[in-house]
mmCIF file of the C-alpha atoms, coordinates in Angstrom:
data_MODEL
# 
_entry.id   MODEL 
# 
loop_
_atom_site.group_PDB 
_atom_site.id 
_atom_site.type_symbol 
_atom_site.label_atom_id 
_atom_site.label_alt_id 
_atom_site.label_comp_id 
_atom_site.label_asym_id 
_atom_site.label_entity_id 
_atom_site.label_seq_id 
_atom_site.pdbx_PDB_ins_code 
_atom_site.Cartn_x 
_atom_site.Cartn_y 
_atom_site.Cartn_z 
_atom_site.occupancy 
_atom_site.B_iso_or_equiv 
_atom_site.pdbx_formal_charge 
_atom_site.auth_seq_id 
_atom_site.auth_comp_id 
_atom_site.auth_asym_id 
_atom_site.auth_atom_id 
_atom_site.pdbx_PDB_model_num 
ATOM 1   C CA . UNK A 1 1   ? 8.207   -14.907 17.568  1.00 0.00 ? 1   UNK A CA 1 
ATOM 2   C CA . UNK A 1 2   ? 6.662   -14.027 13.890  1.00 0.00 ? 2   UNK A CA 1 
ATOM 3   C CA . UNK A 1 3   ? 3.353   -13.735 13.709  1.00 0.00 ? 3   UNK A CA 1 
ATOM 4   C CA . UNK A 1 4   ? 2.138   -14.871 10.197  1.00 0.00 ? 4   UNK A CA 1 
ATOM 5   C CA . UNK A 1 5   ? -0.096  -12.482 8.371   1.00 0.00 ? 5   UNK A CA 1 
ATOM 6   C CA . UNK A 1 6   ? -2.654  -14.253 5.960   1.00 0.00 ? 6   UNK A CA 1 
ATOM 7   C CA . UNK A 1 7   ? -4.201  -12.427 3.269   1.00 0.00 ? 7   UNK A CA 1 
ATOM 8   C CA . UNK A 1 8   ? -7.139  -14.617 2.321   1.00 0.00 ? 8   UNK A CA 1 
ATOM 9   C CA . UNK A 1 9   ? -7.917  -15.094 5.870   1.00 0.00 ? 9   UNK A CA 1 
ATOM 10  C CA . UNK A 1 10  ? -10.800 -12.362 7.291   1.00 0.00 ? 10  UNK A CA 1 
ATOM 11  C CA . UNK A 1 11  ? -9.439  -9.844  9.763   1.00 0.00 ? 11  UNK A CA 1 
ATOM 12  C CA . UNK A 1 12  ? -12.061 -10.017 12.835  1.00 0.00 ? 12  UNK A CA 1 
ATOM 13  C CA . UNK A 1 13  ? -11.690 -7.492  15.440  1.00 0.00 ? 13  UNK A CA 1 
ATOM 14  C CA . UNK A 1 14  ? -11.282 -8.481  19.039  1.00 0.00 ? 14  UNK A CA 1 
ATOM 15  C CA . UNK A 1 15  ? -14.615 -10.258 20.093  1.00 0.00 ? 15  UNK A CA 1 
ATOM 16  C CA . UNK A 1 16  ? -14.642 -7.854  22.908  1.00 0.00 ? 16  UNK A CA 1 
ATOM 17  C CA . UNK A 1 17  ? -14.829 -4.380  20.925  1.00 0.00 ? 17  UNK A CA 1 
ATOM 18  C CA . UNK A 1 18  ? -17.086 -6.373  18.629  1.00 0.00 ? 18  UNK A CA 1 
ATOM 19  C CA . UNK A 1 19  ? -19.565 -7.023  21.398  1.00 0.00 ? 19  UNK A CA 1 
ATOM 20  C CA . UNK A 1 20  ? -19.587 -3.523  22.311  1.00 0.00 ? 20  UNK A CA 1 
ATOM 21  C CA . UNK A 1 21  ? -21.389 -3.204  19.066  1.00 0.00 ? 21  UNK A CA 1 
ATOM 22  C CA . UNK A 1 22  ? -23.783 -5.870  19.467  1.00 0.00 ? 22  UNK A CA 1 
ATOM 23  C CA . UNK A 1 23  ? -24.802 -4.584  22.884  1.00 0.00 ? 23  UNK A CA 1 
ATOM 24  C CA . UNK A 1 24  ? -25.553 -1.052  21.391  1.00 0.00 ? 24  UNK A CA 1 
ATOM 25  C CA . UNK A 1 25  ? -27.436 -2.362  18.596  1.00 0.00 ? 25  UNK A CA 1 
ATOM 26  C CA . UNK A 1 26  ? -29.063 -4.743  20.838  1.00 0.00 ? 26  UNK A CA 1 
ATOM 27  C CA . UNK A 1 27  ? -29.912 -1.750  23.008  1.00 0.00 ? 27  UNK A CA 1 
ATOM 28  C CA . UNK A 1 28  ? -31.366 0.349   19.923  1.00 0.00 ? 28  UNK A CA 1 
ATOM 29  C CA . UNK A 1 29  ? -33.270 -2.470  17.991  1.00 0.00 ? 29  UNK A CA 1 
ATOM 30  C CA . UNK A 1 30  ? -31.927 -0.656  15.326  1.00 0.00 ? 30  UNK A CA 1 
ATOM 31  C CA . UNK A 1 31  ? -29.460 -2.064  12.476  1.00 0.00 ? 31  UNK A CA 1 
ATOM 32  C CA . UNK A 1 32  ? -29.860 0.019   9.688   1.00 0.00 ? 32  UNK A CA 1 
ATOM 33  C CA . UNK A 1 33  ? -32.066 2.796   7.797   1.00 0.00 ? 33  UNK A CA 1 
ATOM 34  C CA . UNK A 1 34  ? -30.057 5.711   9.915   1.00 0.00 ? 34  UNK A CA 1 
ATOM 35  C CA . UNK A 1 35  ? -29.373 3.722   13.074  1.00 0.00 ? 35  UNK A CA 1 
ATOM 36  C CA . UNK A 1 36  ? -26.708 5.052   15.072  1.00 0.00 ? 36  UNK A CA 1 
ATOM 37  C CA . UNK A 1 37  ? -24.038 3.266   14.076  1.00 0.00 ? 37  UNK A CA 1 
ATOM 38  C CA . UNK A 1 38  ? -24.782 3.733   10.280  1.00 0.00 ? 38  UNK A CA 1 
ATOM 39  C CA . UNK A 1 39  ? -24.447 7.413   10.816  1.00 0.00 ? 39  UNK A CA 1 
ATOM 40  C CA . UNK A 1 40  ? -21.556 6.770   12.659  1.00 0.00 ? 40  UNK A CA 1 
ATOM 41  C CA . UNK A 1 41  ? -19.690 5.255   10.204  1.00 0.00 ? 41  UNK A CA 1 
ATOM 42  C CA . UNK A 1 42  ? -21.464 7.789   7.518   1.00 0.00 ? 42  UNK A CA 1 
ATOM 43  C CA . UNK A 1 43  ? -19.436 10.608  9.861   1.00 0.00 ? 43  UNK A CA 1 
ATOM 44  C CA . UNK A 1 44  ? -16.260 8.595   9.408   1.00 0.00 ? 44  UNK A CA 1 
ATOM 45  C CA . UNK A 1 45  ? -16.381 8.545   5.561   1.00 0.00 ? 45  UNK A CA 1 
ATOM 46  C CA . UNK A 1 46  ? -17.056 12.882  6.059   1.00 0.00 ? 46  UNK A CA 1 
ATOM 47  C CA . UNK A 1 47  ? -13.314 12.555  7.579   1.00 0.00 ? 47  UNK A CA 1 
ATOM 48  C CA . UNK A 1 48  ? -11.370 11.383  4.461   1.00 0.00 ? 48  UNK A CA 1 
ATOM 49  C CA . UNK A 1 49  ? -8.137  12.981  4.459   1.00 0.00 ? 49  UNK A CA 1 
ATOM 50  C CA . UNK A 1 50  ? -6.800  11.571  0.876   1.00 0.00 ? 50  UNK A CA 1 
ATOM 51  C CA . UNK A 1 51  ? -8.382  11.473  -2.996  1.00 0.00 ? 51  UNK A CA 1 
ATOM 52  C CA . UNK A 1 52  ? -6.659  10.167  -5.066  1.00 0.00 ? 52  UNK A CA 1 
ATOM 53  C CA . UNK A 1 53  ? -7.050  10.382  -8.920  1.00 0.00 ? 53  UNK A CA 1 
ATOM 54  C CA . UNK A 1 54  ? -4.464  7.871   -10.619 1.00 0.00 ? 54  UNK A CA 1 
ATOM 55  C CA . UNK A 1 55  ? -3.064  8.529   -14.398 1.00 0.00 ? 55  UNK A CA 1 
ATOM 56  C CA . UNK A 1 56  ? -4.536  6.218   -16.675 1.00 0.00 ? 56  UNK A CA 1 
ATOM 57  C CA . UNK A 1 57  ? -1.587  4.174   -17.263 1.00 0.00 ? 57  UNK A CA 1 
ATOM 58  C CA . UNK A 1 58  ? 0.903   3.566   -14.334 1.00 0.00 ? 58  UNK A CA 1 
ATOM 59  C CA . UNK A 1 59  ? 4.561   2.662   -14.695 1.00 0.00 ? 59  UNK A CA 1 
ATOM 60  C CA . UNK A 1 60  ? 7.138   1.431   -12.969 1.00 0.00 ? 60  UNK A CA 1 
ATOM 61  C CA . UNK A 1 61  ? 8.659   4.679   -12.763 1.00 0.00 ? 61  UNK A CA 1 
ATOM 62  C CA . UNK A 1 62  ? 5.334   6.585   -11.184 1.00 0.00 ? 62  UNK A CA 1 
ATOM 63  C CA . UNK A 1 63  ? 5.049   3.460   -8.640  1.00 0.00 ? 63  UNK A CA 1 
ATOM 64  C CA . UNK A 1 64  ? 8.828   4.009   -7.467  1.00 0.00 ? 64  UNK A CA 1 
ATOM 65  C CA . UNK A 1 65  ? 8.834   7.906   -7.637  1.00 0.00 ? 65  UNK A CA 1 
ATOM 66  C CA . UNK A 1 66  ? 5.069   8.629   -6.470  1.00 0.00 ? 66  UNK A CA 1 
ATOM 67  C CA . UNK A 1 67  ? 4.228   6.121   -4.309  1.00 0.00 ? 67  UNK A CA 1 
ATOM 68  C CA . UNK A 1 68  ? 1.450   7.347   -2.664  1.00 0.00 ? 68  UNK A CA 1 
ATOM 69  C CA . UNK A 1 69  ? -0.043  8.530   -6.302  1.00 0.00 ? 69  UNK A CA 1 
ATOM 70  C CA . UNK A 1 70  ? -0.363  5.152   -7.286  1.00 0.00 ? 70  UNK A CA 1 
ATOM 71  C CA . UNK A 1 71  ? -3.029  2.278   -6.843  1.00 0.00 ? 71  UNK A CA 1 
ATOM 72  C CA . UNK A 1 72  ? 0.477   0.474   -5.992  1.00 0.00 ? 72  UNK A CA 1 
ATOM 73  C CA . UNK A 1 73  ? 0.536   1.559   -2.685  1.00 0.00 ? 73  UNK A CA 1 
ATOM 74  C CA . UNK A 1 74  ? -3.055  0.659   -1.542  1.00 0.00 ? 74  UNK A CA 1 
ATOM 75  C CA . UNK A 1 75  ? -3.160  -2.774  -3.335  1.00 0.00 ? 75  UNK A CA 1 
ATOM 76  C CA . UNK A 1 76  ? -6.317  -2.186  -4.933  1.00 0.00 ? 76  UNK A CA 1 
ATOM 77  C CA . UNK A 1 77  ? -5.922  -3.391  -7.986  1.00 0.00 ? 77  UNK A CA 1 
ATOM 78  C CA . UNK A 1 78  ? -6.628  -6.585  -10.236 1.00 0.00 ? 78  UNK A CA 1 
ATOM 79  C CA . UNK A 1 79  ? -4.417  -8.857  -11.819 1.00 0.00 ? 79  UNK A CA 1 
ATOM 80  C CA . UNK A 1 80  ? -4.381  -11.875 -13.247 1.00 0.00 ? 80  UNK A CA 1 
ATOM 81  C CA . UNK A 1 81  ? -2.422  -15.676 -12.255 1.00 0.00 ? 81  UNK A CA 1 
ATOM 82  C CA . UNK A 1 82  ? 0.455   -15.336 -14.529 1.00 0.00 ? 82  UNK A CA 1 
ATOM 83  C CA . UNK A 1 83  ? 1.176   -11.880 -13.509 1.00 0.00 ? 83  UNK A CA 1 
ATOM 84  C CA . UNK A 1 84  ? 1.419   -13.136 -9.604  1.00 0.00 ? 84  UNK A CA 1 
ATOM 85  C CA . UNK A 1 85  ? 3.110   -15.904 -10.127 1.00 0.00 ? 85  UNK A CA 1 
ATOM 86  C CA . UNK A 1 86  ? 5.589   -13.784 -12.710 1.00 0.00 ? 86  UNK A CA 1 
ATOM 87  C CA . UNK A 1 87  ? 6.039   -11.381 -9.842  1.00 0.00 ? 87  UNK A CA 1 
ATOM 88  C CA . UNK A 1 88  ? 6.815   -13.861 -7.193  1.00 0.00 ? 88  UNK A CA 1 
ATOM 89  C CA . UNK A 1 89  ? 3.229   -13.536 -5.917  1.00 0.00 ? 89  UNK A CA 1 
ATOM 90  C CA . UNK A 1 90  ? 2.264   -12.073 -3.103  1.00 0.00 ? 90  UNK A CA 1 
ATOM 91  C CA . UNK A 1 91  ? 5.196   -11.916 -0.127  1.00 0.00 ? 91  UNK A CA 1 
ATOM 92  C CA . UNK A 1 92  ? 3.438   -12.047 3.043   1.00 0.00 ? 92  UNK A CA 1 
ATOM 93  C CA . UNK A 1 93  ? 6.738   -11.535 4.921   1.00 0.00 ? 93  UNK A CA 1 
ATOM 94  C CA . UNK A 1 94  ? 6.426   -9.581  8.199   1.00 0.00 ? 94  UNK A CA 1 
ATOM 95  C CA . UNK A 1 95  ? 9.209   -7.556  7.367   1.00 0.00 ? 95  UNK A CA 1 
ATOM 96  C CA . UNK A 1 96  ? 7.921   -5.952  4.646   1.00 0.00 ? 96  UNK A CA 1 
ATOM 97  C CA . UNK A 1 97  ? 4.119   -5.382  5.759   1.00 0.00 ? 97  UNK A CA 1 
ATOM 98  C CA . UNK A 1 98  ? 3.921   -1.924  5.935   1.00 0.00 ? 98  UNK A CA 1 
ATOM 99  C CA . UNK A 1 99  ? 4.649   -1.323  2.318   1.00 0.00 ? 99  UNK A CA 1 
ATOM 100 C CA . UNK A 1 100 ? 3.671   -5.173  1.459   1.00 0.00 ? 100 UNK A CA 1 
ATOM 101 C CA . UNK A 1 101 ? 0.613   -4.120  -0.718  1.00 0.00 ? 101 UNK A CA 1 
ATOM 102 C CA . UNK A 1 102 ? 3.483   -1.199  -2.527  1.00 0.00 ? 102 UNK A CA 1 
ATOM 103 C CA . UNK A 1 103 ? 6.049   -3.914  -3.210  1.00 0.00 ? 103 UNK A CA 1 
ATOM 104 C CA . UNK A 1 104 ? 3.793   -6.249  -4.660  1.00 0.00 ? 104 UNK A CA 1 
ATOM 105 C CA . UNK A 1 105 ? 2.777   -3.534  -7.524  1.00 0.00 ? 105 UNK A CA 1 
ATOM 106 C CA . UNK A 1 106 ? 6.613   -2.831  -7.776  1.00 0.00 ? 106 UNK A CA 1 
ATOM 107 C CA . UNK A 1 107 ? 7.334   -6.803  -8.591  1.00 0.00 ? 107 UNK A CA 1 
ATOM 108 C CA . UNK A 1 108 ? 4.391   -6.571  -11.174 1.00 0.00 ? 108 UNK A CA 1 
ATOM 109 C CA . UNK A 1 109 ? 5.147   -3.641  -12.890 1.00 0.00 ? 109 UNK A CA 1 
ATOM 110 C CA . UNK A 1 110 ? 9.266   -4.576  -13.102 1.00 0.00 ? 110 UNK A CA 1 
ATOM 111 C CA . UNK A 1 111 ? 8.200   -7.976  -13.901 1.00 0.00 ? 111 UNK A CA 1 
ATOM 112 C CA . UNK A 1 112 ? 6.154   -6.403  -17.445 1.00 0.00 ? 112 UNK A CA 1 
ATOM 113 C CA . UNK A 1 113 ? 3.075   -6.189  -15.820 1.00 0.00 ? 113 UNK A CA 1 
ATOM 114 C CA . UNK A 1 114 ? 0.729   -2.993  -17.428 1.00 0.00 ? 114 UNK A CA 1 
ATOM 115 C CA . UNK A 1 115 ? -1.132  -1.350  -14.713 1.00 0.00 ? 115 UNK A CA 1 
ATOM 116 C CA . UNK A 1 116 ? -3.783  0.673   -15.997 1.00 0.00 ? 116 UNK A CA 1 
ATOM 117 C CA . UNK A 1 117 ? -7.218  2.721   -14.043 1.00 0.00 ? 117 UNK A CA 1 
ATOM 118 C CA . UNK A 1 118 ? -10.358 3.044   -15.293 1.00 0.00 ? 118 UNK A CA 1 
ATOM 119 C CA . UNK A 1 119 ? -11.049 6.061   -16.963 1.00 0.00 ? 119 UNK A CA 1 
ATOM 120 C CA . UNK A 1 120 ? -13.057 8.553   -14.643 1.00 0.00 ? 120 UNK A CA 1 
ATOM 121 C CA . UNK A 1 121 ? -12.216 6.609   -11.172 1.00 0.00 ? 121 UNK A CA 1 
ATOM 122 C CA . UNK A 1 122 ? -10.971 7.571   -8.123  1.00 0.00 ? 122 UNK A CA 1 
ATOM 123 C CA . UNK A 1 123 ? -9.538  5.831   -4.697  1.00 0.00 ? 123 UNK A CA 1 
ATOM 124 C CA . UNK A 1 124 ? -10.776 7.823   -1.355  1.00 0.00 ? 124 UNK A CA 1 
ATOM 125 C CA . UNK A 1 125 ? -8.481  6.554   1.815   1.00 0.00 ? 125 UNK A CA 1 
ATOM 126 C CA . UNK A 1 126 ? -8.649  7.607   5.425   1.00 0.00 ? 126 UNK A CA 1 
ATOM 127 C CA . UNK A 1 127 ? -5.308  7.394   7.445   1.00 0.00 ? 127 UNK A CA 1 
ATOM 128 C CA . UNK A 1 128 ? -4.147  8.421   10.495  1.00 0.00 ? 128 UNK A CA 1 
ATOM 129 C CA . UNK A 1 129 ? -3.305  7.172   13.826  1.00 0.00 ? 129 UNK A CA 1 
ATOM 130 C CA . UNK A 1 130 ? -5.906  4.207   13.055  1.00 0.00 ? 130 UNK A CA 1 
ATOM 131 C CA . UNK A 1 131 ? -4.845  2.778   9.937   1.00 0.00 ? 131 UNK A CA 1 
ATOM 132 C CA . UNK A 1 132 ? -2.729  -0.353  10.336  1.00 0.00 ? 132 UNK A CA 1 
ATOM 133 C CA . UNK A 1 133 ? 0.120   1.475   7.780   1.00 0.00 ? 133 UNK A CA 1 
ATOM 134 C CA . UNK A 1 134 ? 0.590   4.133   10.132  1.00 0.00 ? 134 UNK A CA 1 
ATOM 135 C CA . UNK A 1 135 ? 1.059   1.718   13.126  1.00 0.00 ? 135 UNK A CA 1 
ATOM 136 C CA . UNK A 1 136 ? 2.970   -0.410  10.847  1.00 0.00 ? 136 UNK A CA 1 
ATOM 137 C CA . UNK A 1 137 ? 5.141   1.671   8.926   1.00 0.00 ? 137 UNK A CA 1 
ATOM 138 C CA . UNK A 1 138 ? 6.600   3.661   12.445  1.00 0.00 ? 138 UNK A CA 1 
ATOM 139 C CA . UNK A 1 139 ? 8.579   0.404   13.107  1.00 0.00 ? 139 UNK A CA 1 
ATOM 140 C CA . UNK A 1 140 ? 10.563  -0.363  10.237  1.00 0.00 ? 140 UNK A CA 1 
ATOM 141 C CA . UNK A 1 141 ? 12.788  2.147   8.049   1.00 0.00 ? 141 UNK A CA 1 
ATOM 142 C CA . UNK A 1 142 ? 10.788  1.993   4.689   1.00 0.00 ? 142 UNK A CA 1 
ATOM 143 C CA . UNK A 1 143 ? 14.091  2.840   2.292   1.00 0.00 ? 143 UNK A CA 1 
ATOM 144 C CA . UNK A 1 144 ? 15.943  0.059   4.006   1.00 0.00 ? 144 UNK A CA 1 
ATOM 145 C CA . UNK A 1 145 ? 12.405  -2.432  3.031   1.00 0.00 ? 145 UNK A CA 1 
ATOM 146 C CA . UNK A 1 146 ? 11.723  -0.525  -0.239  1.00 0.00 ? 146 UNK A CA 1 
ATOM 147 C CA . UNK A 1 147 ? 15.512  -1.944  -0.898  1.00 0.00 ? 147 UNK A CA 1 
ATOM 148 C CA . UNK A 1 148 ? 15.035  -5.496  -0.204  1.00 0.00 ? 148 UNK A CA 1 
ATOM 149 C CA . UNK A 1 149 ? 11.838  -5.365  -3.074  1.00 0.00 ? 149 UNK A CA 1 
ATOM 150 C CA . UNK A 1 150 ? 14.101  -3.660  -5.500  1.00 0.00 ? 150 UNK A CA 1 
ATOM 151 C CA . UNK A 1 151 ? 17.549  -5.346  -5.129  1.00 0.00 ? 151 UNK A CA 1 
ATOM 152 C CA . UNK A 1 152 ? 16.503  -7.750  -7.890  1.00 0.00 ? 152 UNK A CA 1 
ATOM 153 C CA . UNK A 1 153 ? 15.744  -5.244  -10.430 1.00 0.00 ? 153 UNK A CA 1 
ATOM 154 C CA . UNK A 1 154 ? 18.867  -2.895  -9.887  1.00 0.00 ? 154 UNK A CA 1 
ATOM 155 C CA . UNK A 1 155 ? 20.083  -3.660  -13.315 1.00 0.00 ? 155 UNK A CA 1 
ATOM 156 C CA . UNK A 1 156 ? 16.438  -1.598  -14.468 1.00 0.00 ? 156 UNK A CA 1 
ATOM 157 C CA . UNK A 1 157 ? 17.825  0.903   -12.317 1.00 0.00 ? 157 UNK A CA 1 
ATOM 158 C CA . UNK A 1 158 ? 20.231  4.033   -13.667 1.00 0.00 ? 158 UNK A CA 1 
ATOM 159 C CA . UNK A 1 159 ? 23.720  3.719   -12.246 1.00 0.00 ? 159 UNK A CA 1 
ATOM 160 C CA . UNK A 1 160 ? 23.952  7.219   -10.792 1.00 0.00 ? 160 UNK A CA 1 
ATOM 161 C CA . UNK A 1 161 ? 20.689  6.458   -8.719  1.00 0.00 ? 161 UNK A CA 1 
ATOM 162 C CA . UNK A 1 162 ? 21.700  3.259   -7.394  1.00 0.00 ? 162 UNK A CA 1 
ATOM 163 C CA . UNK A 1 163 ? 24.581  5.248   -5.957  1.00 0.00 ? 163 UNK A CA 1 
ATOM 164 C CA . UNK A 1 164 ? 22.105  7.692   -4.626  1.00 0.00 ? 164 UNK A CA 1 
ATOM 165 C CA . UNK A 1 165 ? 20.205  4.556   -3.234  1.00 0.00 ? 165 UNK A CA 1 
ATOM 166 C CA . UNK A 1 166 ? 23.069  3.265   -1.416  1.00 0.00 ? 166 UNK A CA 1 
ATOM 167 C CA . UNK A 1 167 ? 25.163  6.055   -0.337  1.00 0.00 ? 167 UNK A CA 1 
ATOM 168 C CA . UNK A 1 168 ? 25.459  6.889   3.319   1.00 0.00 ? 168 UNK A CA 1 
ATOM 169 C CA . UNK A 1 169 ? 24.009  9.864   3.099   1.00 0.00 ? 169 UNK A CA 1 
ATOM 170 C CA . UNK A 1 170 ? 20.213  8.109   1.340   1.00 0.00 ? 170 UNK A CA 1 
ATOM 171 C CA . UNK A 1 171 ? 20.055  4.694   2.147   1.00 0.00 ? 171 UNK A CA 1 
ATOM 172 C CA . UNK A 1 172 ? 17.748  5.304   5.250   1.00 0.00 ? 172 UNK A CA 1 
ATOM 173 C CA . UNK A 1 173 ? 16.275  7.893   3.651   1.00 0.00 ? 173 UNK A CA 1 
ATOM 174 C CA . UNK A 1 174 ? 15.300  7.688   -0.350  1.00 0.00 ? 174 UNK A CA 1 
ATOM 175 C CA . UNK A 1 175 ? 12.423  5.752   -0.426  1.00 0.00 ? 175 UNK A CA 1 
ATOM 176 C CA . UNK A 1 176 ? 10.730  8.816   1.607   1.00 0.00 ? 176 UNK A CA 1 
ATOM 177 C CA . UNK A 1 177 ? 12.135  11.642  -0.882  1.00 0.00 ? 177 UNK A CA 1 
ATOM 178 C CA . UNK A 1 178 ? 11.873  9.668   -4.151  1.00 0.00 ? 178 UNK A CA 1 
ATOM 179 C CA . UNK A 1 179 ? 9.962   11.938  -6.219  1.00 0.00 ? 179 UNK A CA 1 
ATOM 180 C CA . UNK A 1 180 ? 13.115  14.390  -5.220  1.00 0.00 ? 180 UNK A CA 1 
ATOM 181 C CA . UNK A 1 181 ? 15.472  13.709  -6.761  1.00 0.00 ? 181 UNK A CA 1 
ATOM 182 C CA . UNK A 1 182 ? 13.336  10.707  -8.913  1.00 0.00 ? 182 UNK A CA 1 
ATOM 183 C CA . UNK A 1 183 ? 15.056  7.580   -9.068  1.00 0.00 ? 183 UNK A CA 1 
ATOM 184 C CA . UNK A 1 184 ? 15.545  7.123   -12.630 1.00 0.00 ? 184 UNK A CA 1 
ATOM 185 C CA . UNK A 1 185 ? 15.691  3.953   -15.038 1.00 0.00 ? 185 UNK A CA 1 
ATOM 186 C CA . UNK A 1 186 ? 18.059  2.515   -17.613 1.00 0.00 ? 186 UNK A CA 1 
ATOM 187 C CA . UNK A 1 187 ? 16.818  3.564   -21.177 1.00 0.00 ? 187 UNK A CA 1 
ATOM 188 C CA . UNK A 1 188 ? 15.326  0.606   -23.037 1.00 0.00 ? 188 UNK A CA 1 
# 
């Protein structure tokens, strides 16, 4: 059974572990202005274990080869209606949803999409154990899902490095170690 993930739809915790929290604040009479759980959640942003600082412009080359080094990977980016429906919009396929937010900047950037950051901005992440990626990425093999999203751009792709992509030896393995050797693309 597939269970359909919907991305305009909110993601509420379990009403259980969400009434643990009512019951403490409850409790407290305290909701904000240095309640407990606001310094709770002010010790959780102290445990950031990633800042990134993205290159001004982004290609399709960065978000294949440095894929945690791009806004690609975290989805957090804008774009516009012609660009998702250029790119095939969003695919909320379950097979894909550990690097779902990844392939999407892929299909925009190899579909002409520019991808640029703000000057003087910055992305700070927290992962571990938690994070849904890390839960979700431990069952799949990303290189053999990284190679469903770019089977239709191959032909962008240099030869020698779709070899690489497919040999026995990479194919469960080079979406991992892209950035060595980087996967390489066909010169304009």
């Amino acid at each position: 059974m597939t269970k359909s993930i919907y991305i305009s739809r909110t993601h509420l915790p379990p009403l259980a572990e969400y009434n643990k929290y009512l019951k403490r604040i409850w409790k407290t009479h305290w909701l904000t202005n240095d309640g407990e759980l606001v310094r709770e959640l002010e010790k959780k942003f102290k445990k950031v274990t990633h800042k990134w600082i993205y290159k001004q412009s982004i290609s399709l080359f960065d978000c294949l080869n440095y894929t945690n080094k791009t806004p690609c990977a975290s989805g957090n980016y804008l774009f516009t209606r012609g660009s998702w429906l250029k790119a095939g919009r969003y695919n909320e396929s379950t097979s894909i949803i550990a690097i779902d937010s990844w392939a999407f900047g892929f299909n925009q950037l190899a579909t002409g999409a520019k991808m640029i950051t703000l000057p003087n901005t910055f992305y700070y992440h927290r992962y571990g154990y938690e994070s849904t990626y890390i839960k979700e990425i431990k069952k799949i093999n990303p290189s053999l899902v990284a190679l469903q999203v770019i089977i239709p751009y191959l032909h962008l792709i240099d030869k020698k490095d779709i070899e690489y992509i497919l040999s026995d030896k990479n194919r469960y393995s080079w979406f991992e170690n892209t950035n060595n050797p980087p996967i390489k693309f066909k010169k304009a």
